[in-house]
VEXDO-574888 format. One record per residue: residue in one letter; x, y negated, z of N, C-alpha, C, O, CB in turn. Coordinates in steps of 0.02 Angstrom, whole numbers, padded with zeros to 5 digits, always signed. Glycine has a CB too. Example, Ala and Ser with C-alpha at 12.3 -4.5 7.8 and 13.67 -1.06 7.14 Angstrom:
2
a+00660+00284+00390+00615+00225+00390+00660+00165+00390+00712+00166+00423+00565+00224+00452;s+00642+00112+00354+00684+00053+00357+00645-00002+00394+00670-00057+00402+00704+00030+00286;
//
This chain:
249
x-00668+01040-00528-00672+00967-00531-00658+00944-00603-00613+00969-00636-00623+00934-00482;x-00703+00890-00630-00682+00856-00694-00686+00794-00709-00712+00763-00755-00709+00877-00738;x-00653+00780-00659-00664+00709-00653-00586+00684-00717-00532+00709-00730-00659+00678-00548;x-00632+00613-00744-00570+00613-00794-00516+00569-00773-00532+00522-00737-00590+00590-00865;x-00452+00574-00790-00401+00548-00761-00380+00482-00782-00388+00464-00840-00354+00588-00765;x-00345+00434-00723-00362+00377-00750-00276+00372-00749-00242+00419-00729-00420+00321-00707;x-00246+00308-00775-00176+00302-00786-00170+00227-00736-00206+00178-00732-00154+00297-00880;x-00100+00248-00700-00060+00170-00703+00008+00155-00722+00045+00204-00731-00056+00141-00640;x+00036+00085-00732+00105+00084-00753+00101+00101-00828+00148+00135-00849+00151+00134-00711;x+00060+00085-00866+00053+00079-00951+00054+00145-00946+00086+00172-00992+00115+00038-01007;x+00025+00191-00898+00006+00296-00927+00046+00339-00891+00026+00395-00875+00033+00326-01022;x+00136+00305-00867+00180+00340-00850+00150+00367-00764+00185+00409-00736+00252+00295-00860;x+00095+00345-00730+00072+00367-00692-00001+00417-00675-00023+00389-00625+00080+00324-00673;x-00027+00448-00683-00099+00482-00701-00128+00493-00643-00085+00509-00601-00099+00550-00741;x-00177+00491-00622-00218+00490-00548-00293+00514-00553-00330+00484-00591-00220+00410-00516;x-00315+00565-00515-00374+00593-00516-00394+00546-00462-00358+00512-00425-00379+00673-00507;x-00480+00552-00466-00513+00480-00434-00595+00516-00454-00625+00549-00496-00483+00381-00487;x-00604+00473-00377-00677+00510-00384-00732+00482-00424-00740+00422-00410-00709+00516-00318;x-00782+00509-00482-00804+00466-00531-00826+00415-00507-00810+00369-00544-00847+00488-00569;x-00865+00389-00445-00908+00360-00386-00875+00354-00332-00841+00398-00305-00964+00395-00367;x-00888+00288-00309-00863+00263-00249-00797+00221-00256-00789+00171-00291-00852+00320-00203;x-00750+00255-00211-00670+00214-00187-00645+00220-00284-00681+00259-00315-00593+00284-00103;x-00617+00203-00304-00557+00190-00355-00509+00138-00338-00529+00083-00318-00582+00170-00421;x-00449+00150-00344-00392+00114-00336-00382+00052-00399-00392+00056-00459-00332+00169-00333;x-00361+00005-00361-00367-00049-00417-00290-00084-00458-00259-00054-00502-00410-00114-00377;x-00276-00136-00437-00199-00155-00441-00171-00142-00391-00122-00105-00388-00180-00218-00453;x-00207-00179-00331-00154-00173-00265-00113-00140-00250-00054-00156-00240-00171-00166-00218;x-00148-00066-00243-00081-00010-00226-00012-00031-00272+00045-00036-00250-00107+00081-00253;x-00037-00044-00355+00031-00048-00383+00074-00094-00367+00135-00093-00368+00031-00051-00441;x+00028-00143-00351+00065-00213-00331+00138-00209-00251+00196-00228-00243-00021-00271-00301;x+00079-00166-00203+00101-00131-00157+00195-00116-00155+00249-00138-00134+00054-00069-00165;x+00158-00057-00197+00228-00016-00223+00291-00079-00245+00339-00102-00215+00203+00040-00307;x+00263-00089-00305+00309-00132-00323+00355-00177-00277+00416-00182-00282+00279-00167-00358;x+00306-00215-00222+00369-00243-00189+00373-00220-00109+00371-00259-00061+00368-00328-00196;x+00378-00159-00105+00403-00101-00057+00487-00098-00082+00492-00052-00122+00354-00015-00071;x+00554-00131-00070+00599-00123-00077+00645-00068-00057+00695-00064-00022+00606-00162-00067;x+00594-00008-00105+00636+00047-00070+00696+00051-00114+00694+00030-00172+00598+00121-00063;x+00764+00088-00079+00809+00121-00130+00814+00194-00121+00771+00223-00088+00879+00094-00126;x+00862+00226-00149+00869+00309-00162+00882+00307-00085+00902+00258-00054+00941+00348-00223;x+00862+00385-00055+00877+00398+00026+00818+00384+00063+00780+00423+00091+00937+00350+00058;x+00816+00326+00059+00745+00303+00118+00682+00337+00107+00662+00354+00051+00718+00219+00111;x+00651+00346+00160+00602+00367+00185+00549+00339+00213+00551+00301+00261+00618+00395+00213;x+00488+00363+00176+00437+00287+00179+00373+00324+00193+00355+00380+00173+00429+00229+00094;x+00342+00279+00234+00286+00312+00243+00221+00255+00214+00220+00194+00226+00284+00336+00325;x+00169+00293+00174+00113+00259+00160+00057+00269+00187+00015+00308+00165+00102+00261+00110;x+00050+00225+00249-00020+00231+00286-00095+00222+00265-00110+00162+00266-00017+00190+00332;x-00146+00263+00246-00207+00278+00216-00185+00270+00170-00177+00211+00154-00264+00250+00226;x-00160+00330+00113-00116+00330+00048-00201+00340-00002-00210+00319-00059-00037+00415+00042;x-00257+00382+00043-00304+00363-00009-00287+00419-00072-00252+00468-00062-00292+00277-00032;x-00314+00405-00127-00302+00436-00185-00230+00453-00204-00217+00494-00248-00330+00397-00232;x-00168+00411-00158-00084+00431-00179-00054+00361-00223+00003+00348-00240-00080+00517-00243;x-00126+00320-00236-00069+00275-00290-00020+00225-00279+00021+00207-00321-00099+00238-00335;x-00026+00198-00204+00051+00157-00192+00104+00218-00206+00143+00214-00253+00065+00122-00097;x+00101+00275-00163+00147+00317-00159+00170+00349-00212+00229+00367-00214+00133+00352-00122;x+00116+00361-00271+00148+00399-00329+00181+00333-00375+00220+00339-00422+00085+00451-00376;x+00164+00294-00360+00199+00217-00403+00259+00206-00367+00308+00212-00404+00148+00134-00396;x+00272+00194-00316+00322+00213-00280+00379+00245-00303+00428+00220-00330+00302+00243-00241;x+00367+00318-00285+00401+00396-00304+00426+00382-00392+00485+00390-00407+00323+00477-00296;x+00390+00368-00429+00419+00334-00501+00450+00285-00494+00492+00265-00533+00375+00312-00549;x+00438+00268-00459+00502+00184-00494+00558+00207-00463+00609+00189-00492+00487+00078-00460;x+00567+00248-00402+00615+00242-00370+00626+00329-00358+00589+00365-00324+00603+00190-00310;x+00681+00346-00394+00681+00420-00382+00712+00463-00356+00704+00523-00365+00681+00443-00417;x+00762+00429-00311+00805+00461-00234+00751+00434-00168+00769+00431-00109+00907+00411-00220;x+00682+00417-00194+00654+00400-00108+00600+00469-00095+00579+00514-00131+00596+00302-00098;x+00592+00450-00023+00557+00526-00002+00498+00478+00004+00506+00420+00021+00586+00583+00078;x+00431+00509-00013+00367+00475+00044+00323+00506+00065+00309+00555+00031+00325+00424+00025;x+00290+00497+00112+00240+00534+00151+00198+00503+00162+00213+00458+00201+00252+00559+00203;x+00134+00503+00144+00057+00506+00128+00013+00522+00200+00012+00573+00234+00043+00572+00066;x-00021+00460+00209-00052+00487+00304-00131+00462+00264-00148+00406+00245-00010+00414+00414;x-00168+00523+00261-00241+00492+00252-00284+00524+00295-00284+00585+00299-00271+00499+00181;x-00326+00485+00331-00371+00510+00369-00444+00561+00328-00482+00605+00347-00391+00442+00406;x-00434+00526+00275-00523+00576+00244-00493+00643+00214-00442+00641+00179-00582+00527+00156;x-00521+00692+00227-00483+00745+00201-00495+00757+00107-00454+00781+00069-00508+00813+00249;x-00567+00729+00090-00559+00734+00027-00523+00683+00000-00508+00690-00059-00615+00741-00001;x-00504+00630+00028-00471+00595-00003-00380+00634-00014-00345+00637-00064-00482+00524+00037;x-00369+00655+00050-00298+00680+00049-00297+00733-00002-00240+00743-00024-00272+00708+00119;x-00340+00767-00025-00359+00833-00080-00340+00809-00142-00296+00830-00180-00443+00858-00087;x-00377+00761-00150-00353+00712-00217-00274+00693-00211-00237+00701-00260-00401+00630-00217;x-00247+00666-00145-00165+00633-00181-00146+00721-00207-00124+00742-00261-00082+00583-00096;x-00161+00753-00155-00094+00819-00174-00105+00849-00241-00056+00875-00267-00095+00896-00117;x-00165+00849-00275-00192+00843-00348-00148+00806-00401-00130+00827-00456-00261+00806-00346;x-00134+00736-00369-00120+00696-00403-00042+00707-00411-00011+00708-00464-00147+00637-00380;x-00014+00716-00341+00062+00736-00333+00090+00781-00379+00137+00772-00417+00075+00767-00272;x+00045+00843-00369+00057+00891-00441+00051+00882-00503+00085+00916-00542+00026+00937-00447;x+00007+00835-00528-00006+00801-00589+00044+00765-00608+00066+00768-00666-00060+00763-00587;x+00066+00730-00569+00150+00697-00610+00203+00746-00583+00261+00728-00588+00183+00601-00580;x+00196+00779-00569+00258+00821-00533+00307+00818-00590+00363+00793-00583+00239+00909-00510;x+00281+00849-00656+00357+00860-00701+00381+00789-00734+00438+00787-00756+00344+00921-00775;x+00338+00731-00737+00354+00668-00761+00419+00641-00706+00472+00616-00723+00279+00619-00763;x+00399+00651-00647+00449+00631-00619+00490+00670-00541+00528+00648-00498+00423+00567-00613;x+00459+00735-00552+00502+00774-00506+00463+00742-00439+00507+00714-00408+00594+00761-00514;x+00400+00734-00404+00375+00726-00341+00358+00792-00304+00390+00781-00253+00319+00684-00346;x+00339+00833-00298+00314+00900-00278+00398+00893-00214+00380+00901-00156+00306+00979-00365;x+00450+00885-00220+00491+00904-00189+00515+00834-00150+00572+00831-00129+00535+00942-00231;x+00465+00774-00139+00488+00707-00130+00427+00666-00098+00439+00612-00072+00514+00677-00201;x+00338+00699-00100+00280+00656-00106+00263+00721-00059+00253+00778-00080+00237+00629-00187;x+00263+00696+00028+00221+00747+00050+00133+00709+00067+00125+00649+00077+00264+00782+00123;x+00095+00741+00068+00053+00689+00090-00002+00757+00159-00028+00812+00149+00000+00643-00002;x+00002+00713+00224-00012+00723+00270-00107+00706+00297-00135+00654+00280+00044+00689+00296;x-00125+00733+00317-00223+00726+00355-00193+00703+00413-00144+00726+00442-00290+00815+00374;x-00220+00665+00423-00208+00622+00495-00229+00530+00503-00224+00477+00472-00115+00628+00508;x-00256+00560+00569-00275+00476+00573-00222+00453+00630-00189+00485+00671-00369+00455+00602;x-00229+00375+00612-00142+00331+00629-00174+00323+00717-00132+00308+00760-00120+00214+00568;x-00257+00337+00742-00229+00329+00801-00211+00404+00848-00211+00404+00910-00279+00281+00836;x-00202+00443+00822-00227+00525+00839-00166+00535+00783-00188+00568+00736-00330+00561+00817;x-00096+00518+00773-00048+00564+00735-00047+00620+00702-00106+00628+00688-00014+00578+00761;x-00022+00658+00684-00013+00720+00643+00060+00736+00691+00096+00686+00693-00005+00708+00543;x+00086+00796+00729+00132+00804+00748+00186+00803+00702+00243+00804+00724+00124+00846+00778;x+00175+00799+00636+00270+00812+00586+00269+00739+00576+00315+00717+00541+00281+00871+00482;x+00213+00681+00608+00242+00597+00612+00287+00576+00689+00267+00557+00744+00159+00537+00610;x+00368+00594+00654+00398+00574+00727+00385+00520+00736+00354+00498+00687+00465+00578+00743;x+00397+00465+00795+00411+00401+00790+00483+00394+00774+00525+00438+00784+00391+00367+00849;x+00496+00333+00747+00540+00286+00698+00575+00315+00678+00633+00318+00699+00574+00234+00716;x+00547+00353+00621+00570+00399+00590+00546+00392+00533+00497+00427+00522+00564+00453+00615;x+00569+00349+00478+00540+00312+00430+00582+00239+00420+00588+00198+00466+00462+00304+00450;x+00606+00233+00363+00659+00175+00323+00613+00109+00325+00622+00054+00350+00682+00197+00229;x+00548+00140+00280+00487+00083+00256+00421+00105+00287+00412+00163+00307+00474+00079+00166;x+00388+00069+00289+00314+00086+00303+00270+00054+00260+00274-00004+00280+00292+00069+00370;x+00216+00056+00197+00185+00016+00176+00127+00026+00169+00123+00084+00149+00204-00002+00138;x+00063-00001+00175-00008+00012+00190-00053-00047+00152-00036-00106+00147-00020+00011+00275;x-00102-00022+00130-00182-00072+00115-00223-00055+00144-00258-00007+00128-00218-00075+00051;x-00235-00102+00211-00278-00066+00265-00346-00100+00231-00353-00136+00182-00259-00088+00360;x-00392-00072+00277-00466-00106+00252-00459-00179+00260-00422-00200+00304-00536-00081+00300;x-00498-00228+00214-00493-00282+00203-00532-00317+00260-00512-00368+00288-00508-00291+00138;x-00581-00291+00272-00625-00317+00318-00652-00293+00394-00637-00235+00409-00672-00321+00282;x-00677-00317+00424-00672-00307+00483-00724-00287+00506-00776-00320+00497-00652-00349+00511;x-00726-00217+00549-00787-00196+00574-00834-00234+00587-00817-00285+00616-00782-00168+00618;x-00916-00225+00572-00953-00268+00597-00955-00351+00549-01000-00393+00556-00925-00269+00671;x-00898-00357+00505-00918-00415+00494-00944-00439+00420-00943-00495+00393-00867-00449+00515;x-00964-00383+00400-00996-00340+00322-01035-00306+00327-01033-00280+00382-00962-00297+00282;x-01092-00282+00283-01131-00211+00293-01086-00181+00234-01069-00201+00178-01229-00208+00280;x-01074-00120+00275-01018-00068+00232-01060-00045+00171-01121-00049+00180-00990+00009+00281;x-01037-00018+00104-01056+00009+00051-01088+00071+00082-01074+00095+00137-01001+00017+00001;x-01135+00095+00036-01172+00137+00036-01114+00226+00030-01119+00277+00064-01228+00110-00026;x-01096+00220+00008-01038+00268-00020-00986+00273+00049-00959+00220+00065-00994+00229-00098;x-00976+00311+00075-00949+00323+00135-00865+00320+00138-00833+00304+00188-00978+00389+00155;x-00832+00342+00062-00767+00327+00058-00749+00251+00043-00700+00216+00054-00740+00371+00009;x-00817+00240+00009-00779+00152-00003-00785+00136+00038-00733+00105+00048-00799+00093-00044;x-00826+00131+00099-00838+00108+00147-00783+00105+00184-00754+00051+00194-00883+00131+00169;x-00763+00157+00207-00703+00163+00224-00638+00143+00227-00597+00141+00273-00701+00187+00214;x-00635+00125+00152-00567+00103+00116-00584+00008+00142-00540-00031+00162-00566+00128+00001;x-00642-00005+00135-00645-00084+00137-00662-00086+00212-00665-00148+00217-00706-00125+00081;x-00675-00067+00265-00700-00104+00315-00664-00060+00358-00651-00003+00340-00778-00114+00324;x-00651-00077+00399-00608-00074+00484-00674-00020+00520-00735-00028+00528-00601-00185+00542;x-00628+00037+00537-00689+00077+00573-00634+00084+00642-00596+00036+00646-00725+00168+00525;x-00626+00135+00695-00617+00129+00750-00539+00113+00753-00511+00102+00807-00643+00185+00783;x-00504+00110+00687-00426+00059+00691-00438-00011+00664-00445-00018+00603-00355+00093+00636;x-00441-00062+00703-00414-00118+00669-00358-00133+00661-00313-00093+00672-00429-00163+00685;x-00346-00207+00637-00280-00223+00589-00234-00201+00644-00202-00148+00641-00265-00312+00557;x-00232-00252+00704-00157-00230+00745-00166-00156+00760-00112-00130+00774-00140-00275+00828;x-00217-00111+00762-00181-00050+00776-00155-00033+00695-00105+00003+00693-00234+00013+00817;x-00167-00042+00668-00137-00008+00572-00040-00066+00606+00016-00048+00591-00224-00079+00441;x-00050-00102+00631+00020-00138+00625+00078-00110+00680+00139-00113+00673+00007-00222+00641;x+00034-00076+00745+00072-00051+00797+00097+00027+00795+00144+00057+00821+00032-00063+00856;x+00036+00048+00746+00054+00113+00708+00120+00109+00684+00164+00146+00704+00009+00128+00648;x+00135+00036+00614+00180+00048+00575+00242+00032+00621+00296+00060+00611+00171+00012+00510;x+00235-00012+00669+00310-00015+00731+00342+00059+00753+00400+00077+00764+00281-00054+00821;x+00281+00092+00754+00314+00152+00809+00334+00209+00764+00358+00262+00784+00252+00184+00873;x+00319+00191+00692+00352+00253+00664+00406+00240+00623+00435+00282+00588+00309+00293+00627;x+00424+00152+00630+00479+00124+00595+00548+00112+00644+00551+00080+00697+00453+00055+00564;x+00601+00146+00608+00675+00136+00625+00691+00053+00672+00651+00007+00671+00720+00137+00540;x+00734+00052+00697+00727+00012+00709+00773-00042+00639+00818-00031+00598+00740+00019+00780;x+00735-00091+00657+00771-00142+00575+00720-00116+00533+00722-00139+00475+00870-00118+00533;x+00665-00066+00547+00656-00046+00464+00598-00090+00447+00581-00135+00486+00634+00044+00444;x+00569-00080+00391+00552-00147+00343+00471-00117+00346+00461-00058+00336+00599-00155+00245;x+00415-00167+00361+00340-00163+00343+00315-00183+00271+00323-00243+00262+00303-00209+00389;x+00301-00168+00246+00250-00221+00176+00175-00198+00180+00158-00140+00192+00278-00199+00075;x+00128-00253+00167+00062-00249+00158+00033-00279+00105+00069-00320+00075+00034-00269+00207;x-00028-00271+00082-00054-00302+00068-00134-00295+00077-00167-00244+00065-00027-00307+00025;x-00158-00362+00102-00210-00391+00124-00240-00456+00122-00204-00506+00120-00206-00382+00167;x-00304-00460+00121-00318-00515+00115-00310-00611+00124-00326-00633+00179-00343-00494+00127;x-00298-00635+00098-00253-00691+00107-00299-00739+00179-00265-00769+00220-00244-00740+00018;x-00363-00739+00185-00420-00781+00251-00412-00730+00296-00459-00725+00335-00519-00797+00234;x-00361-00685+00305-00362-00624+00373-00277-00664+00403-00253-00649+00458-00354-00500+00334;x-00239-00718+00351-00172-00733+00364-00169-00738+00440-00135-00699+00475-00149-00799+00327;x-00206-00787+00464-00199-00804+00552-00200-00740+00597-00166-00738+00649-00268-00852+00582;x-00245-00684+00573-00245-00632+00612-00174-00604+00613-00138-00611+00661-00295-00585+00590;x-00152-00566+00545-00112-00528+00521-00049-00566+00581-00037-00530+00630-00107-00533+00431;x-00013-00630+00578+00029-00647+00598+00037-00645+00653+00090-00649+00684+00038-00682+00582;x-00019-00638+00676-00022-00646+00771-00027-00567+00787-00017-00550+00845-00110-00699+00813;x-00041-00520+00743-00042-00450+00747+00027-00409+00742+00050-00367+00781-00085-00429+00694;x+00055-00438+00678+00133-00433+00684+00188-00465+00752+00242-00443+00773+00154-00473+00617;x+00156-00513+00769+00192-00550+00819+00208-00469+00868+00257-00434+00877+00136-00626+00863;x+00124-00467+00892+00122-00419+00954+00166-00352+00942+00190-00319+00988+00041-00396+00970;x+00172-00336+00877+00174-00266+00879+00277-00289+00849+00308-00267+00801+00095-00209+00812;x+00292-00325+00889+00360-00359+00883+00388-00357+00800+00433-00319+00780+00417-00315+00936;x+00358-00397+00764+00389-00391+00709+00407-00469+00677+00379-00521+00693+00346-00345+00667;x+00464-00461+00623+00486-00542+00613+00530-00532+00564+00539-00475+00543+00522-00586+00677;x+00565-00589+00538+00576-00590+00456+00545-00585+00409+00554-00542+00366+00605-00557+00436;x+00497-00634+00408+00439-00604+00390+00452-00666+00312+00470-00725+00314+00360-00609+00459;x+00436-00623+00252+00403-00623+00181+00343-00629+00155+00303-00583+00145+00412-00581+00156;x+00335-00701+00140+00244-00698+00126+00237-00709+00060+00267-00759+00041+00191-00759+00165;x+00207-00679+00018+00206-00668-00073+00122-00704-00077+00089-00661-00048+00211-00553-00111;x+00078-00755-00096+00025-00779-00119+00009-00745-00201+00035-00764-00253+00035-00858-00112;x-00038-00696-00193-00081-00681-00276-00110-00726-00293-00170-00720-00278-00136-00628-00286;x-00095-00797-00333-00149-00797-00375-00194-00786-00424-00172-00777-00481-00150-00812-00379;x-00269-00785-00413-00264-00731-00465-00273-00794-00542-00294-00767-00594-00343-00657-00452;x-00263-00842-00545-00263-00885-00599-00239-00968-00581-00269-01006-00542-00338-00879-00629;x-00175-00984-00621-00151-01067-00600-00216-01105-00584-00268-01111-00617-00108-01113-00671;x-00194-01133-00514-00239-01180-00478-00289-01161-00451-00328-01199-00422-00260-01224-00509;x-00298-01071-00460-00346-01044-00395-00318-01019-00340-00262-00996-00332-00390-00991-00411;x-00368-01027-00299-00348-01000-00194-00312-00950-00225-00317-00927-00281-00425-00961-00118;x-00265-00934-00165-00242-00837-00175-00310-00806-00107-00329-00818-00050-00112-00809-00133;x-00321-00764-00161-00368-00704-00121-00343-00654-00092-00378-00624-00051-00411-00668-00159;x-00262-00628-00108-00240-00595-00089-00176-00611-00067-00166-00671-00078-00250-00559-00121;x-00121-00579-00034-00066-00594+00008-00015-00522+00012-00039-00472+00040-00098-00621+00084;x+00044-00519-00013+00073-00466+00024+00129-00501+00059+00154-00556+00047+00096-00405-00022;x+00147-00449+00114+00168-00486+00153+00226-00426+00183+00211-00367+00187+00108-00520+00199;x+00300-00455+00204+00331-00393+00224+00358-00422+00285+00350-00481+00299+00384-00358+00173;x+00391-00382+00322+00409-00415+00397+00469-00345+00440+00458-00286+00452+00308-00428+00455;x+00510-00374+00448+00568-00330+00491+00537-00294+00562+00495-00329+00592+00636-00387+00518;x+00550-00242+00585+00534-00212+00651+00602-00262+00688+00661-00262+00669+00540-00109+00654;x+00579-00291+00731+00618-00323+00775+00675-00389+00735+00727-00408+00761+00658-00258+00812;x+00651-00410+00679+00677-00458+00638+00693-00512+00678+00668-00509+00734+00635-00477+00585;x+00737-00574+00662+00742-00619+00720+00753-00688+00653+00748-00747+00672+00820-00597+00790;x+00764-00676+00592+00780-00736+00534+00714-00770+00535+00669-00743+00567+00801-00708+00447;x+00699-00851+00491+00650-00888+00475+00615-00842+00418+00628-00802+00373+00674-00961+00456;x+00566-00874+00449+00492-00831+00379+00507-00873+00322+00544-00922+00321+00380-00844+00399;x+00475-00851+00278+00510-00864+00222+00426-00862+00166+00395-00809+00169+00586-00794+00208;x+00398-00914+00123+00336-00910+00105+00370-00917+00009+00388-00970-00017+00277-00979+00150;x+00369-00879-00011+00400-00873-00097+00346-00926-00136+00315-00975-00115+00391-00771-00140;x+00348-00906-00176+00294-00948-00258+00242-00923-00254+00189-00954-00254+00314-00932-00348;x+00251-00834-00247+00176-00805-00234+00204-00789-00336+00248-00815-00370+00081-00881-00196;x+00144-00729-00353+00142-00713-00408+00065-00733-00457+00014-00702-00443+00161-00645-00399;x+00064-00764-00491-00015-00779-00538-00017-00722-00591+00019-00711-00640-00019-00865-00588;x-00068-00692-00566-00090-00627-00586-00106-00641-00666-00071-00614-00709-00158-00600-00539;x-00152-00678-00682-00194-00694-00739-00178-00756-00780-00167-00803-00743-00260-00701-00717;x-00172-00774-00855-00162-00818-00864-00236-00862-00874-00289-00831-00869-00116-00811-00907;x-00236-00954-00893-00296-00968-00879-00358-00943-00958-00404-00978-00979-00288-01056-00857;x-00338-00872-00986-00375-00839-01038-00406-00768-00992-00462-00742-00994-00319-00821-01110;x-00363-00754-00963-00395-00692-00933-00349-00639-00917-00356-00596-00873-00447-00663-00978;x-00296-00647-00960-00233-00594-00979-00192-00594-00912-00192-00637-00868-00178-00623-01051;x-00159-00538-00915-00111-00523-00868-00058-00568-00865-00020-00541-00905-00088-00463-00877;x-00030-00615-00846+00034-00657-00844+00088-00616-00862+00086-00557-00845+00050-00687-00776;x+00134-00637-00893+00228-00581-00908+00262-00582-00836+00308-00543-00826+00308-00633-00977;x+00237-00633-00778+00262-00562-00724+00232-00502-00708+00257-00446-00699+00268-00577-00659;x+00164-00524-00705+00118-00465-00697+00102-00403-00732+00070-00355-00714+00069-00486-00695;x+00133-00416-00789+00123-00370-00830+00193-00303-00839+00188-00243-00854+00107-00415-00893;x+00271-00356-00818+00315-00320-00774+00318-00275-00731+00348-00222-00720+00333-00346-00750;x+00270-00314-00704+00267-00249-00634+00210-00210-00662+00236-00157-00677+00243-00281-00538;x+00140-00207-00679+00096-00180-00686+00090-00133-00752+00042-00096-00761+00059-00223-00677;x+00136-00138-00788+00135-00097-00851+00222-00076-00887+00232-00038-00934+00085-00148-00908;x+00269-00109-00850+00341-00107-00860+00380-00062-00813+00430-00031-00831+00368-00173-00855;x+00342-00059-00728+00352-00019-00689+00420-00057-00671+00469-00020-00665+00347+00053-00713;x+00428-00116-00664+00479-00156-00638+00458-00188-00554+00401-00208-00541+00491-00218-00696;x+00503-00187-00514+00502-00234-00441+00471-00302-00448+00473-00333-00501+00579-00250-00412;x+00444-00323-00393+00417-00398-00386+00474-00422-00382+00501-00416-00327+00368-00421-00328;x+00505-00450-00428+00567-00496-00409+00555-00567-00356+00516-00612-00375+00596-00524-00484;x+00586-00571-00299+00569-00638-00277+00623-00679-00279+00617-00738-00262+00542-00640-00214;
//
């Protein structure tokens, strides 16, 4: 393989990626970033994909364990590529397992609630309500094939502790679904973060975190503005996206 390697977190992260098709964009980092893990916990990243929530993750935070659930097998080929590729930057090989398995059909070493965090970028869109890309992994990555959202959400209930913590991120016009999806799959305390991606535009995007069995008021922050109105990364965004610092809320 020679595919050339791409960087996140201003380089301190390196990621093999297929020349064509899926590439990982901000999100995952964004992801990571406000996944409040600390040293100890144990997190699982559902369709980890290429590894980059999880290897952004595994760097910022370097007492956490995580485990990687991807259904495409070349995709899972690539994180463990990638796992070894930062291995000596930050010691993952002994901390980043990453698992083949699809979330409705388990992998037997996924106990249930057995897991601190759970954090995921499920497909954005919804079976049927797009014609999927030509390219079979992007396809994949963007559109809902035989899991939709509440099963990606009832997945993350049953393999989370109890108390333990969800984060997503997804599209901000899916909000009405997502909440009524979390409802079912009993989740609450819920954290809603708005991307904009420039002062005084819609947010297109949303992350969003929520307690397994939470019972406190939801709580809707500032949201973060990605871009300033030139084009540039904003100085929070650029914190998290090149400083390798937490979404502070």
């Amino acid at each position: 393989m020679t595919e050339p390697i791409d960087t996140l977190l201003d380089g301190r992260v390196r990621l093999h990626q297929p020349e064509s098709g899926y590439r990982a964009a901000i999100d995952p980092v964004l992801l990571a970033a406000f996944t409040a893990a600390v040293a100890g916990d144990r997190v699982l990243d559902v369709g980890t994909g290429t590894g980059a929530a999880a290897l952004c993750l595994a760097a910022r935070v370097p007492g956490a364990t995580i485990v990687g659930l991807e259904k495409r097998a070349e995709a899972a080929a690539f994180a463990r590529r990638n796992v070894a590729l930062n291995d000596a930057a930050f010691n993952m090989a002994g901390r980043v397992t990453i698992l083949d398995g699809d979330l409705l059909a388990p992998p037997p070493d996924l106990a249930p609630a057995g897991f601190d965090r759970v954090m995921m970028n499920p497909p954005y869109l919804r079976a049927g309500a797009a014609s999927p890309p030509p390219d079979p992994w992007k396809a994949a990555a963007n559109v809902e094939g035989e899991a939709g959202l509440a099963d990606w959400l009832r997945f993350a209930s049953a393999m989370l502790k109890p108390n333990g913590t969800l984060t997503l991120v997804h599209r901000a016009d899916r909000l009405d679904e997502i909440l009524a999806a979390l409802h079912g799959a009993r989740f609450g305390s819920l954290t809603l973060v708005p991307l904009w991606p420039k002062p005084g535009e819609d947010a297109r995007r949303i992350l969003l975190s929520a307690r397994k069995g939470g019972r406190s008021p939801a709580r809707l922050t500032a949201g973060l503005t990605l871009h300033d109105s030139d084009g540039a990364y904003t100085e929070p965004a650029r914190r998290i996206l090149r400083d390798m610092l937490p979404l502070a809320l």
